[in-house]
C-alpha positions in Angstrom: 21.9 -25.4 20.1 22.9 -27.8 22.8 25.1 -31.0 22.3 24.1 -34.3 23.5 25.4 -33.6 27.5 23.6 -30.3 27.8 26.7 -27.6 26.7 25.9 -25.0 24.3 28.0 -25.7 21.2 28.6 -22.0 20.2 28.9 -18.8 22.2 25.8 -16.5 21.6 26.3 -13.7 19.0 27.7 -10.5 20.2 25.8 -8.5 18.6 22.0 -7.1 20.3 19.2 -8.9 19.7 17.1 -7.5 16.8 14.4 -5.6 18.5 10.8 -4.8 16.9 9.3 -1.2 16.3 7.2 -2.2 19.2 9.9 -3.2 21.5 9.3 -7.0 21.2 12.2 -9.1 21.1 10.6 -12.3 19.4 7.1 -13.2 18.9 7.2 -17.2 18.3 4.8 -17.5 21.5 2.3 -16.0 19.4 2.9 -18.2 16.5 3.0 -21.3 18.9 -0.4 -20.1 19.8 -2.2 -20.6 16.5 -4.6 -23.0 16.8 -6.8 -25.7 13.5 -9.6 -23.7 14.6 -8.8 -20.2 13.2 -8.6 -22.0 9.5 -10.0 -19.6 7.3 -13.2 -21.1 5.8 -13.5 -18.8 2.5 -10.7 -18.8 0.0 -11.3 -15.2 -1.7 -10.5 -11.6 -1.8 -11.1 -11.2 2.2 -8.5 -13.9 2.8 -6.2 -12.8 0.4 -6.7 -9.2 2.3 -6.1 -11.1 5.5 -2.9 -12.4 4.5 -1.2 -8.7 3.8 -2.5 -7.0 7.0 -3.2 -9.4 9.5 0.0 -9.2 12.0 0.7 -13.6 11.8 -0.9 -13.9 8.4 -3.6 -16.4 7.9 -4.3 -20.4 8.4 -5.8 -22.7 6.1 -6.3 -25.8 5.2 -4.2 -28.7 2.5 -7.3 -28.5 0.5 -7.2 -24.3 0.3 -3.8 -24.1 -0.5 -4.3 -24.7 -4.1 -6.9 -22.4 -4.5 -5.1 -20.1 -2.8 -2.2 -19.7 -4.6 -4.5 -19.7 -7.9 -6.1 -16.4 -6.8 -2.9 -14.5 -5.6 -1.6 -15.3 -9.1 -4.2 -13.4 -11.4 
């Protein structure tokens, strides 16, 4: 983080950056990328699929989120 004139306020760690199996440092681009138009339309076993092995997991709406949840917990 940077204070009000610009400085950082803390030295970076000196440890390495955490690195992925795939050599990727960070992948917030990707996440910054998600757009309302990949919401999920179906609430049901595909989605709940989806979730588990789909690499940023899955989008949906306020409405589905309820339902959701409901069908992970049986």
């Amino acid at each position: 983080m940077k204070d009000p004139a610009g400085n950082w306020i803390a030295e970076p760690p000196s440890y390495e950056p955490i690195v992925a199996e795939d050599k990727t440092l960070h992948n917030l681009n990707e996440y910054i990328e998600i757009r309302a138009g990949g919401i999920s339309t179906n609430v049901g076993a595909e989605l709940i699929n989806d979730v588990s092995n789909k690499k940023l997991g899955v989008v949906i709406n306020e409405n589905q989120l309820e339902e959701f949840f409901s069908l992970v917990s049986r």
